[in-house]
C-alpha positions as CSV (number, residue, x, y, z in Angstrom):
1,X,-5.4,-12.7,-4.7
2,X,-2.4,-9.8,-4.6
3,X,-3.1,-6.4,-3.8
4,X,-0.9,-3.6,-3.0
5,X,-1.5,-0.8,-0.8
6,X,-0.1,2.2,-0.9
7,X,2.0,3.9,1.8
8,X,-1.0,6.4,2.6
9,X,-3.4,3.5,3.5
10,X,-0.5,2.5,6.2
11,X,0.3,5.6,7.8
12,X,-3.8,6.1,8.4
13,X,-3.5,2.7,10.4
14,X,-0.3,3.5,11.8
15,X,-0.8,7.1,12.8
16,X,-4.4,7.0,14.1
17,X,-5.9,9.2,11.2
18,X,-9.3,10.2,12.0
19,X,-11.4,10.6,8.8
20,X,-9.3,7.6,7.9
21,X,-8.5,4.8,10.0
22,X,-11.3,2.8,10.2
23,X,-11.7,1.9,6.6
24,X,-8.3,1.6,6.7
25,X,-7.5,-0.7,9.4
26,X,-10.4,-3.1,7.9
27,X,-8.5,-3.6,5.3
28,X,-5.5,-5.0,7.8
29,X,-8.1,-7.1,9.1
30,X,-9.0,-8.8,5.9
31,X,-5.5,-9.4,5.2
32,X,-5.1,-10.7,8.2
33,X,-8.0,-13.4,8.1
34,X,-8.2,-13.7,4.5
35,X,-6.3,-15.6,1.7
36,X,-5.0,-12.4,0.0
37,X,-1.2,-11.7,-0.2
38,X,-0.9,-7.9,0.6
39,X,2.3,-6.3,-0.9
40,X,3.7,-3.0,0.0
41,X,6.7,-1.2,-2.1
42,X,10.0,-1.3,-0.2
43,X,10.0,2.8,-1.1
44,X,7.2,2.7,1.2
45,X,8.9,1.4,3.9
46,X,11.8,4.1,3.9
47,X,8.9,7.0,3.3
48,X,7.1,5.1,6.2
49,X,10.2,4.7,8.5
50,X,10.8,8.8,8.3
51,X,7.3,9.5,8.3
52,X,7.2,7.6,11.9
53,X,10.3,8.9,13.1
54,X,9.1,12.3,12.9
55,X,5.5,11.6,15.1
56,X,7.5,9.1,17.5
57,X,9.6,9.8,20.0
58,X,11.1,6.2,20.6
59,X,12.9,4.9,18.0
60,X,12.0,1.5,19.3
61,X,8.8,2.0,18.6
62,X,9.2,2.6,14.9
63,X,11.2,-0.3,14.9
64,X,8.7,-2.2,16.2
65,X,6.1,-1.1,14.1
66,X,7.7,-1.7,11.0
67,X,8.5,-5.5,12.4
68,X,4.6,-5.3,12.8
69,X,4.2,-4.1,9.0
70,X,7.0,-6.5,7.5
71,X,5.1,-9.5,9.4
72,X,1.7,-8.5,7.8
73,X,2.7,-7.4,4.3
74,X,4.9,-8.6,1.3
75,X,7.7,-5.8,0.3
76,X,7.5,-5.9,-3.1
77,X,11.0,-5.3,-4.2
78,X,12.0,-2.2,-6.6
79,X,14.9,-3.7,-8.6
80,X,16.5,-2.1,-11.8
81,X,14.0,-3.2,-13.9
82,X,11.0,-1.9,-11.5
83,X,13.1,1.5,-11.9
84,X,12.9,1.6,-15.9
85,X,9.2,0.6,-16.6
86,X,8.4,3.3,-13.9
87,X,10.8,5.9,-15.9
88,X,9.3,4.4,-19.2
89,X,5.8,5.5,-17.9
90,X,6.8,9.4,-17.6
91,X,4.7,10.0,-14.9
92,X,4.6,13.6,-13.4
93,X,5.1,12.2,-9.4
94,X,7.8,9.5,-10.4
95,X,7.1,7.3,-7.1
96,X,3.7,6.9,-7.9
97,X,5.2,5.5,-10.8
98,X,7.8,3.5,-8.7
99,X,4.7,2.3,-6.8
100,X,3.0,1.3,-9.6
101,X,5.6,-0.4,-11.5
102,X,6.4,-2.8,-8.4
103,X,2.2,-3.0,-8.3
104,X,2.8,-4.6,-11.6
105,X,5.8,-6.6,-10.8
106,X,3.8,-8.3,-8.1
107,X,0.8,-9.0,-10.1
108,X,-1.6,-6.6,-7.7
109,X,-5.4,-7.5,-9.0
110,X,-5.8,-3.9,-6.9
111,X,-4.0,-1.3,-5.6
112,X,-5.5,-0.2,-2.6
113,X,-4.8,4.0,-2.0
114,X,-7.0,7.2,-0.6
115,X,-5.0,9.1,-3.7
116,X,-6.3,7.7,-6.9
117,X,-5.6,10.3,-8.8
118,X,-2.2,9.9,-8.4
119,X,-2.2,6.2,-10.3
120,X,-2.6,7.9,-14.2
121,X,-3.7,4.4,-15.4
122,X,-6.7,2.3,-15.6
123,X,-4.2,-0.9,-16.1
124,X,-4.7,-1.9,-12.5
125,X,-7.9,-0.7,-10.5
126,X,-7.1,1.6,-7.7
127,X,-9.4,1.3,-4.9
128,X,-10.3,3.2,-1.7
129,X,-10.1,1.5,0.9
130,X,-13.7,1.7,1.5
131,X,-14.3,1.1,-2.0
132,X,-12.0,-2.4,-2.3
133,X,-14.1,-3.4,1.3
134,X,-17.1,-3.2,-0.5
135,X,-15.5,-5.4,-3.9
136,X,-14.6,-7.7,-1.4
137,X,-17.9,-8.3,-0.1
138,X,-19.9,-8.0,-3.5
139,X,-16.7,-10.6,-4.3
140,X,-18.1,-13.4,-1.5
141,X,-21.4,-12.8,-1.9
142,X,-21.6,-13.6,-5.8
């Protein structure tokens, strides 16, 4: 199974965020020890790289946590064509789009994001973390 996770989900692992990290780093766990291809846009490596930057103060450790995050996850590339169907969707926030067009590109069953509002399409189901834990589960058990 693909499924793509959205920058947000990352940064809650990455950065420690309280109401968020738990549910969150499950969902690294399950890709971990699970049979699911995990894709992450490369925009949301760049976003993530300067997000990092800013809360660390070693460069060496962003590095090293993005090694950690390319090792786990699949970038999903954004190519010239990912570009156009995202433009072709006219989507207010155009790297939702972005993220949703390489979703598509990668064949993503979910995409996996705390901000599902921001996803203005039912075409692939977006999923709290929490929420895609509990698919899972319902998923093995039936």
């Amino acid at each position: 199974m693909n499924i793509f996770i959205d920058a947000n989900v990352l940064l809650d692992v990455m950065l420690y965020r309280d109401n968020f990290y738990l549910a969150s780093r499950a969902v690294f766990d399950i890709v971990e020890t699970n049979n699911i291809t995990a894709f992450v846009s490369a925009v949301s490596m760049t976003n993530i790289f300067y997000i990092l930057r800013k809360f660390k103060q070693n460069i060496a450790d962003v590095y090293s946590l993005m090694g950690d995050l390319s090792s786990l996850f699949t970038i999903a590339p954004v190519t010239e064509n990912t570009i156009n169907d995202a433009m072709a969707l006219r989507w207010k926030d155009f790297e939702d789009a972005v993220q949703f067009a390489s979703a598509q590109g990668v064949n993503a069953k979910y995409i996996i994001t705390r901000n599902k509002a921001d996803f203005e399409t039912f075409e692939i189901p977006c999923l709290s973390p929490s929420e895609y834990l509990t698919q899972l589960n319902y998923n093995q058990n039936h």
